[in-house]
Structures are given as C-alpha cells and as structure tokens.
ROKOL-922214 format. One record per residue: x, y, z of N, C-alpha, C, O in turn; residue in three letters. Coordinates in Angstrom, 1 decimal. Layout:
REM residues N
NODE       nu       nv       nw      cau      cav      caw       cu       cv       cw       ou       ov       ow   type
NODE        X        Y        Z        X        Y        Z        X        Y        Z        X        Y        Z    ALA
...
//
This chain:
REM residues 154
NODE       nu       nv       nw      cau      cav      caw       cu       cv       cw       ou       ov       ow   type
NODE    111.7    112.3    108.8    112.6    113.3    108.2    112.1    113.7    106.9    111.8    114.9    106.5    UNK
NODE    112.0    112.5    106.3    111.0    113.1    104.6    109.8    114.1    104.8    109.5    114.6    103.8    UNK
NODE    109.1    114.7    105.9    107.7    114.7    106.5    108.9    116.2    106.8    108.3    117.2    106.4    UNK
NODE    109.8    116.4    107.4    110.2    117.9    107.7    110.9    118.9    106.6    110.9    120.2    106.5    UNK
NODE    111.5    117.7    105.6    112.0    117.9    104.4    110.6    118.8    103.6    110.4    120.1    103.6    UNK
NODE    109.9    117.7    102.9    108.7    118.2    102.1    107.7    119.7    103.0    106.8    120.2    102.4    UNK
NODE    108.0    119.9    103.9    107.7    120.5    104.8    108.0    122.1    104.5    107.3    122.9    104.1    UNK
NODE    109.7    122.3    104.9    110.2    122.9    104.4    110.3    123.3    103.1    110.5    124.5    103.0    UNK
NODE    110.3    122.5    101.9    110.5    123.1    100.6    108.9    123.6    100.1    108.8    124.4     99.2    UNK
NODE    107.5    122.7    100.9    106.6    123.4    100.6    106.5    125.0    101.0    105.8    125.8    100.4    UNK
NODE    107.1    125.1    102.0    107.0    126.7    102.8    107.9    127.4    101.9    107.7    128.5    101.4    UNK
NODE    109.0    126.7    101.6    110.0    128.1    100.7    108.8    128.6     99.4    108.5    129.7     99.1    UNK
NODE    108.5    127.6     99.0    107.7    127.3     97.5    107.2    128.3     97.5    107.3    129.2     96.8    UNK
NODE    106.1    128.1     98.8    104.8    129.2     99.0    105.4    130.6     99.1    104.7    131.6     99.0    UNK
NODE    106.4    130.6     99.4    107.0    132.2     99.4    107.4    132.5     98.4    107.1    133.6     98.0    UNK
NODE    108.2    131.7     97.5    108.3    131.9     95.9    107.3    132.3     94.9    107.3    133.3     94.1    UNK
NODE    106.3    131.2     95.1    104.9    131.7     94.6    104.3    132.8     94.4    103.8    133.2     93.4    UNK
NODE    104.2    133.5     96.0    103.5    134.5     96.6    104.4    135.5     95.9    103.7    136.4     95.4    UNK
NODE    105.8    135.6     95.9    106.5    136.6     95.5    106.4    136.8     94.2    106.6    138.0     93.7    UNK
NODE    106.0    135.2     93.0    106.0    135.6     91.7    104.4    136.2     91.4    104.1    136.9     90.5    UNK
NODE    103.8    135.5     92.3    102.2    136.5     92.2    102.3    137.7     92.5    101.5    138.5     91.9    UNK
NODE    103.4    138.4     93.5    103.0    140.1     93.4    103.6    140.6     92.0    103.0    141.5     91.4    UNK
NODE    104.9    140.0     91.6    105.6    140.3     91.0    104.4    140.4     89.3    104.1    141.6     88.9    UNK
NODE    103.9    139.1     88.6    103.1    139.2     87.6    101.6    139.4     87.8    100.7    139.2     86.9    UNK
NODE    101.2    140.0     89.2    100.1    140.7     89.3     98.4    139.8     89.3     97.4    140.3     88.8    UNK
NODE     98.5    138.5     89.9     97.7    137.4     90.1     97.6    138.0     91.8     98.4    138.6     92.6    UNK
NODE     96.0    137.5     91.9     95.5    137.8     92.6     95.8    137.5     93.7     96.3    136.3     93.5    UNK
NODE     96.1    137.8     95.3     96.1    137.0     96.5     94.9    136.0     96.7     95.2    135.1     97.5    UNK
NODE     94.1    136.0     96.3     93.1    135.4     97.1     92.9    133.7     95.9     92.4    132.6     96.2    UNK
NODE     93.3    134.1     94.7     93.8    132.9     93.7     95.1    131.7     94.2     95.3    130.5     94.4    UNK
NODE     95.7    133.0     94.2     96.8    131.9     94.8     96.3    131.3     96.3     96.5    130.1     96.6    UNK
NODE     95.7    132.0     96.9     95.7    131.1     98.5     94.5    130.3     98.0     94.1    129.6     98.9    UNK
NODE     94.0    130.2     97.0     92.7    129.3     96.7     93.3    127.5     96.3     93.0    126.5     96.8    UNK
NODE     94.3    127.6     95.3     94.8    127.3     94.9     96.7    126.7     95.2     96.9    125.6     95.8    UNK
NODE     97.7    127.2     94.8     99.0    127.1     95.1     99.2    127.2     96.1     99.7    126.1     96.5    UNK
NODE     99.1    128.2     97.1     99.3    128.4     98.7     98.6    127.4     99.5     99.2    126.8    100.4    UNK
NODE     97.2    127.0     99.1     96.6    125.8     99.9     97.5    124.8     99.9     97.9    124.3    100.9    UNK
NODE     97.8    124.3     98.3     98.1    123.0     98.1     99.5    123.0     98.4     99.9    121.9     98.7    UNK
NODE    100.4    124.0     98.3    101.6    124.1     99.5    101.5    123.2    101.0    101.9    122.2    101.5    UNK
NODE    100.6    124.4    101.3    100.5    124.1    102.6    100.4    123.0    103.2    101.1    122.5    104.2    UNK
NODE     99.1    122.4    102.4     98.7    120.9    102.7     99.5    119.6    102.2     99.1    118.4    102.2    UNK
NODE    100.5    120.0    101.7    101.4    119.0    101.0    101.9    117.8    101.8    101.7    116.6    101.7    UNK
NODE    102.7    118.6    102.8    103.4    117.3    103.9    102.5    116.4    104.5    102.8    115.2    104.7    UNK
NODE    101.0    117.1    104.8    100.0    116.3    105.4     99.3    115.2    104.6     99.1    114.1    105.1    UNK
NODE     99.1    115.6    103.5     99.1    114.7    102.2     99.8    113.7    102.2     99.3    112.7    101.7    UNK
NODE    101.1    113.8    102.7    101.8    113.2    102.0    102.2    111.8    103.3    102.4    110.6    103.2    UNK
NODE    102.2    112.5    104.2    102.5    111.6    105.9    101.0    111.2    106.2    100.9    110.3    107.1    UNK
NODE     99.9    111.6    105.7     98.6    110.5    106.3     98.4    109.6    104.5     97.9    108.5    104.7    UNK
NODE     98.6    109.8    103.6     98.5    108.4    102.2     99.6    107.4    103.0     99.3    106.2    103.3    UNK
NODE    101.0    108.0    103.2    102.0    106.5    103.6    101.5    106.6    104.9    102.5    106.6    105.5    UNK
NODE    100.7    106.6    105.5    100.7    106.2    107.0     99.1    105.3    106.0     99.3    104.1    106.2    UNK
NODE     98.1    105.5    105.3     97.3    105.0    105.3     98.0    103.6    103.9     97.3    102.6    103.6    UNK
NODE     98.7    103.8    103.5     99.4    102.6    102.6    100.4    101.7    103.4    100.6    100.5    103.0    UNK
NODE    100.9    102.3    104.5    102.1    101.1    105.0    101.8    101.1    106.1    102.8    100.9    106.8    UNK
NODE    100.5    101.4    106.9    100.3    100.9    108.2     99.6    100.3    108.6     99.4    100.1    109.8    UNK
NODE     98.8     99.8    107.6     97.9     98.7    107.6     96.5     99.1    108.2     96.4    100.3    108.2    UNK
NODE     95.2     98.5    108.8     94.2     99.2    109.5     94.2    100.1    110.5     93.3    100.9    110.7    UNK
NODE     95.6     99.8    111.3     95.6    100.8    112.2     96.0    102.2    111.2     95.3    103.2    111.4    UNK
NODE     96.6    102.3    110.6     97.7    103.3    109.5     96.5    104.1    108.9     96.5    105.3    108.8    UNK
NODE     95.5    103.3    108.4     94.2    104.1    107.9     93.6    104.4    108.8     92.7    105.1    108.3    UNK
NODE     93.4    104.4    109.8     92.3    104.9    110.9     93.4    105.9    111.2     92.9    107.0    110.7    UNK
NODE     94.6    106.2    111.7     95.1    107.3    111.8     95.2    108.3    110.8     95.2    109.4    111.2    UNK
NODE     95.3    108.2    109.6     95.5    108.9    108.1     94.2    109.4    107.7     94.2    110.3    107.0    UNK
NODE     92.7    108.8    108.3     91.8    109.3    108.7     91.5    110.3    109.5     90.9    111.3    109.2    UNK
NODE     91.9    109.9    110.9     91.6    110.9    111.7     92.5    112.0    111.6     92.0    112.9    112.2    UNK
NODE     93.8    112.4    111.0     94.8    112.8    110.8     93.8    114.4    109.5     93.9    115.6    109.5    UNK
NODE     93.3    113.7    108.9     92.6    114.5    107.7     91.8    115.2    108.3     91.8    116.4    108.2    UNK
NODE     90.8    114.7    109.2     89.9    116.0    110.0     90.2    116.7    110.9     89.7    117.8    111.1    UNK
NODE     91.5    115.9    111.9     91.8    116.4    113.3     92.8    117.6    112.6     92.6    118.7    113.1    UNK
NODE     93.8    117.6    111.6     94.7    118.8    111.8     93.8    119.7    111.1     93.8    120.8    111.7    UNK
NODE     92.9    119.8    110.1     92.6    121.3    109.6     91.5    122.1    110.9     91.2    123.3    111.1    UNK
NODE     91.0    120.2    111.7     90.2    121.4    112.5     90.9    121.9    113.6     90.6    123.0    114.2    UNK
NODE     91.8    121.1    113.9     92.8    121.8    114.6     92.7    123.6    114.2     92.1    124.5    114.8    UNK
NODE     93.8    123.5    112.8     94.1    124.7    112.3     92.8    125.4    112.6     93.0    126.3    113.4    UNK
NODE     91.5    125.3    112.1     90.6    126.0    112.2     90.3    127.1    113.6     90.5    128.3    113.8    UNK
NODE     89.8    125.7    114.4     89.3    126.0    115.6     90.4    126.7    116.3     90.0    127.8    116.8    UNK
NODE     91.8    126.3    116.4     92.5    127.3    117.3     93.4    128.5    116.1     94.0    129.6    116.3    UNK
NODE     93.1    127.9    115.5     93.8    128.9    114.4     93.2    130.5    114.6     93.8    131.6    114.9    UNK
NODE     91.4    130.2    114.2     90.7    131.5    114.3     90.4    131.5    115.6     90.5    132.6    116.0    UNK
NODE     90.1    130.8    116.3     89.8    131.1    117.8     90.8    132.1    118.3     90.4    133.2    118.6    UNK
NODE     92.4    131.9    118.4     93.4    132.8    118.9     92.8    134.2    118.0     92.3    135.2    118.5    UNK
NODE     93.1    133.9    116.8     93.3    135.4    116.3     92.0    136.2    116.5     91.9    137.4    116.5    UNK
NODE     91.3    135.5    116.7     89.7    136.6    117.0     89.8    137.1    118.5     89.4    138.2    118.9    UNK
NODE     90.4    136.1    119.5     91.2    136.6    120.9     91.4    138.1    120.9     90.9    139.1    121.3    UNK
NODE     92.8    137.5    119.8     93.9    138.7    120.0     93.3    139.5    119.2     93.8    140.6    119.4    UNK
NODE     92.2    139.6    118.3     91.8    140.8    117.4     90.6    141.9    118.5     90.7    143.2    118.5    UNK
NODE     89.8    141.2    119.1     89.4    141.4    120.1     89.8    142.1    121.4     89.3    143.0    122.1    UNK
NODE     90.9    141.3    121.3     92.1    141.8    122.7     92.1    143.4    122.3     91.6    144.3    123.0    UNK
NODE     92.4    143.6    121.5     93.0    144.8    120.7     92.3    145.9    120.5     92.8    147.0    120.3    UNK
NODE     90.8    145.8    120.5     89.7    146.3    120.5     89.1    146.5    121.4     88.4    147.5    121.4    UNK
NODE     89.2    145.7    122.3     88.9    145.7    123.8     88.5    147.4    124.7     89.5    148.0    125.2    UNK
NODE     87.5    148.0    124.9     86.3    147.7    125.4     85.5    147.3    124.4     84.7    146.4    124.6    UNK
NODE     85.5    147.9    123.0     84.7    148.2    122.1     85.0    146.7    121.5     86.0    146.0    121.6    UNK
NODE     83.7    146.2    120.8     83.7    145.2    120.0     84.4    144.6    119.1     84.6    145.5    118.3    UNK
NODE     85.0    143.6    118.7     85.0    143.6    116.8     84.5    143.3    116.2     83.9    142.2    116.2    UNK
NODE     84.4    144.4    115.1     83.6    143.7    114.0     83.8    143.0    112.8     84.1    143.6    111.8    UNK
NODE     83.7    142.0    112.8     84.6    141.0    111.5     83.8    141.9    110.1     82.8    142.5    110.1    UNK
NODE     84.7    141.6    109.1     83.5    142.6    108.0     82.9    140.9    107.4     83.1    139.7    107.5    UNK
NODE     82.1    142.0    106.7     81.5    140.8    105.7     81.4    140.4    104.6     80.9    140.9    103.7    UNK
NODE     82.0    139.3    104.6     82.7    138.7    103.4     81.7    137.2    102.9     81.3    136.3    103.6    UNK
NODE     81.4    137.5    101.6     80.1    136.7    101.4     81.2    135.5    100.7     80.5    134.5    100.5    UNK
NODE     82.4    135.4    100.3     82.8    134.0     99.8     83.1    132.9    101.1     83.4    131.7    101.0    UNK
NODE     82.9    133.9    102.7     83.0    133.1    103.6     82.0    132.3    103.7     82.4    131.1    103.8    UNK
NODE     80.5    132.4    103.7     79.8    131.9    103.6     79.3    131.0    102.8     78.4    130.3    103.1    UNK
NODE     80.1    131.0    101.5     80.6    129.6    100.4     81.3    129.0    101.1     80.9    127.9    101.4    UNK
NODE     82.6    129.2    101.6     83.3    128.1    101.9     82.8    127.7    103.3     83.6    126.8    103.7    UNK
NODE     82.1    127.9    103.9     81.5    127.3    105.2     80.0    126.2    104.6     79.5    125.2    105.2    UNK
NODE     79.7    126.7    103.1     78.4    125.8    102.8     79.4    124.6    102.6     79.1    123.7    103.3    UNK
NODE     80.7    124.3    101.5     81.5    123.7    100.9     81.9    122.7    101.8     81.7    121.5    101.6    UNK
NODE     82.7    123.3    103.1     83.0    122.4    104.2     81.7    121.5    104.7     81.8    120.3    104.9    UNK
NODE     80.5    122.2    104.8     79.6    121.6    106.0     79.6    120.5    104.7     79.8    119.3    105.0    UNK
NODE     79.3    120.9    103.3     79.0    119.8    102.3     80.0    118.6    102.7     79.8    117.4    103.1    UNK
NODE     81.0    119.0    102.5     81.6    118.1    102.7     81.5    117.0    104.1     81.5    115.8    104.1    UNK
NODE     81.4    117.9    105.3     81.4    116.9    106.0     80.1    115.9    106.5     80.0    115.0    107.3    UNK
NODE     79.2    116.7    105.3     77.8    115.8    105.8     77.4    114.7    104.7     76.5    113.9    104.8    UNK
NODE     78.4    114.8    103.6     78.4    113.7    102.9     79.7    112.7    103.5     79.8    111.6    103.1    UNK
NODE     80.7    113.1    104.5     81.3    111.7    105.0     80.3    111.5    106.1     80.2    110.3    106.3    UNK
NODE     79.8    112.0    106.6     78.6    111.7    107.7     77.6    111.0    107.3     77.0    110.6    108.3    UNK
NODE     77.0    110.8    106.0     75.6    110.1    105.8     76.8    108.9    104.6     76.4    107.8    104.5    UNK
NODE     77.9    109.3    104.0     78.2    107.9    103.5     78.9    107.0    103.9     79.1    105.9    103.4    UNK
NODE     79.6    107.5    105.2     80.3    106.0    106.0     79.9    105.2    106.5     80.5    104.1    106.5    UNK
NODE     78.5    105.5    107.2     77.7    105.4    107.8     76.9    103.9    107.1     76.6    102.8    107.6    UNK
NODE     76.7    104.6    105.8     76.0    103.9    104.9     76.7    103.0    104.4     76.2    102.0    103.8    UNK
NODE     78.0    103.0    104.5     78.8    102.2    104.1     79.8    101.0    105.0     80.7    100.3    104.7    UNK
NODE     79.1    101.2    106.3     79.3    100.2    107.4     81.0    100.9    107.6     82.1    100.3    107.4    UNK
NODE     80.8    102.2    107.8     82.6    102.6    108.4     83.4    102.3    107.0     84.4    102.9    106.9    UNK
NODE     83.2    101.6    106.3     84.2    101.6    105.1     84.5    102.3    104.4     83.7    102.7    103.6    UNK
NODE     86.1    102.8    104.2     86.3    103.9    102.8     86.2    103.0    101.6     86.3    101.8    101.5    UNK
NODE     86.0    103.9    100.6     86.2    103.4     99.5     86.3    104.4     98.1     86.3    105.6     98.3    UNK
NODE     86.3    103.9     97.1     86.4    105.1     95.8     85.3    106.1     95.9     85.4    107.3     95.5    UNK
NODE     84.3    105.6     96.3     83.1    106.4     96.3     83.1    107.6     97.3     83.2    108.7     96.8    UNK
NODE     83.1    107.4     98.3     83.5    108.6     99.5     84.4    109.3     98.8     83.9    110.4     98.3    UNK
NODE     86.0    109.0     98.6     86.9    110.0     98.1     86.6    110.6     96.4     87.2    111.7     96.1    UNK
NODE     85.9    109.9     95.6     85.5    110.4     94.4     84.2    111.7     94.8     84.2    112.7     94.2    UNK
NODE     83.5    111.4     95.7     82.6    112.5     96.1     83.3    113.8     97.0     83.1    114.9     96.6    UNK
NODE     84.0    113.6     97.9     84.5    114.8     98.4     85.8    115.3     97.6     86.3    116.3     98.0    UNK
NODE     86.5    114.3     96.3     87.0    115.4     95.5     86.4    116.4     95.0     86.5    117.6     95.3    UNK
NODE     85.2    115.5     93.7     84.2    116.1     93.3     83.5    118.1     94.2     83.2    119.2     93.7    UNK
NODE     83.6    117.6     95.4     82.7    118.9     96.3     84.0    119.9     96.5     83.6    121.1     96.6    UNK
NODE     85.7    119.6     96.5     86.3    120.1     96.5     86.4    121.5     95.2     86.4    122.7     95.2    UNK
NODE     86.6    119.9     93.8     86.9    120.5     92.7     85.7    121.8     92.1     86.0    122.9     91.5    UNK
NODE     84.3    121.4     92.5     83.2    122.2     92.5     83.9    123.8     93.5     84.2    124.8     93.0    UNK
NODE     84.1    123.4     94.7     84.3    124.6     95.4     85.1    125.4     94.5     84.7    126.6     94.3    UNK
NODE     86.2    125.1     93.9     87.0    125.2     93.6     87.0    126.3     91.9     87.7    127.3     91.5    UNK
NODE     86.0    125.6     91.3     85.7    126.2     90.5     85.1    127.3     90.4     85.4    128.1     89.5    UNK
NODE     84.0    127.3     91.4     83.0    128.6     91.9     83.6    129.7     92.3     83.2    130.8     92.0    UNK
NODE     84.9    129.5     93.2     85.7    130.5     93.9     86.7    130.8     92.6     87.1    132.0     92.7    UNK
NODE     87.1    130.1     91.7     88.2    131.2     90.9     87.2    131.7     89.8     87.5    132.9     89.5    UNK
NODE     86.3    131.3     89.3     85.2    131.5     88.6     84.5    133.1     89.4     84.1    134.0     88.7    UNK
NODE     84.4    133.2     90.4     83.7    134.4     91.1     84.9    135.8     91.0     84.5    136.9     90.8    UNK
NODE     86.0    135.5     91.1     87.7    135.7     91.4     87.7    136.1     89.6     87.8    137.3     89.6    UNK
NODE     87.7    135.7     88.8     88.2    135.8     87.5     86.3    137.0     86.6     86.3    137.7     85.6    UNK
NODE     85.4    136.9     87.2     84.4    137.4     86.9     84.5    139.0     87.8     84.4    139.9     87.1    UNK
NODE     84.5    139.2     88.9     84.7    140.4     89.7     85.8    140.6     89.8     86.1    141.6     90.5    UNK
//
C-alpha cells in the first residue's frame, strides 16, 4: 500500500512541478532531466532498497533485477509501442525520427553504465558493494551534469 501511496503523490508532484515550470519559465527538458525523473522513479526506489534491506538474499536479487527489468521494460516497450503507433500513422510513408544529438549522450551514459555493471560484477564474483553503486552514481551524476550544463549553455 506504501508502494501505491508514494506512487500517487509522486505523480500529483510531477504535475505540480511541471505546472510550476511553465508557470516561472524553466525549461521542459530540465525538469524531465531532473524533478520529473526523480518523481517518477521514486516508488521504484523506494520498493526495490526495502525489498533489498528486509528480504534478505533473495530481497536483493529481486531489488536487483527489479532496477534493470522495469526501466528496460519502460524502454523497450515504452518506445517500441510509440514508434508502432507513430509509424501506424505514417503508414505508407516512413517515419522519420528527427535528430536529436543529446539522444546519443544518453544512449553513450546508459551503455556506460551498463558496461561498467558488466565488467565489475563479474570482477567482483556477483557481489554488490560500495564500489559498483559509487561508480554508477558517479556515471549518473556526470550525465547529469553534462545535460543541464548543455541546457543552461544553449
């Protein structure tokens, strides 16, 4: 129930937010960098740490798989549908996605990310520890920087 709770008030939030960004004139693409992400990802945060604090090894192997399986979820069917239906819509004629070069940062950011849990788990006999999560903060907070840094410069 805490998990539908925190759920809900992150969604109102993000509408609040969004509404006080049109309102004082902050960017869309700041806020979804930023506030709207960490909205979003709140509940998930918050149901895979107590699933990896109070469920002991099994609780961490789910709160793990939990962290890769839902965003790629969101990803994979997320953009897969809408390129469908964007497609659908266009249909005989192609679509053409435009081009957007911060996509191609956050596709280097991700791959970083996942090829540093891929060469340090590995290395680390499957074990988490400070070091893994101190490095893919690290690659987060970097992305992070670069993108409001590019956002606040253009």
């Amino acid at each position: 129930m805490s998990v539908a709770w925190t759920y809900i008030i992150a969604a109102e939030l993000v509408c609040l937010l969004e509404s006080y960004g049109n309102i004082l004139g902050i960017s869309p693409s700041i806020l979804g960098l930023t506030v709207l992400a960490w909205g979003n990802s709140l509940n998930d945060l918050i149901a895979n740490v107590a699933m990896a604090v109070n469920g002991g090894a099994d609780g961490a192997q789910i709160a793990i798989s939990g962290c890769y399986a839902g965003p790629m979820f969101n990803t994979l069917v997320g953009v897969g549908m809408s390129l469908v239906f964007s497609s659908w819509s266009e249909y005989p004629s192609s679509y053409v996605i435009p081009i957007d070069h911060s996509l191609y940062e956050t596709i280097a950011f991700l791959m970083g990310g996942l090829l540093w849990a891929l060469v340090i788990l590995p290395k680390k006999d499957m074990k988490l520890d400070r070091y893994m999560g101190i490095g893919l903060v690290a690659i987060y907070l970097c992305f992070l920087f670069l993108r409001l840094a590019m956002l606040l410069v253009f």
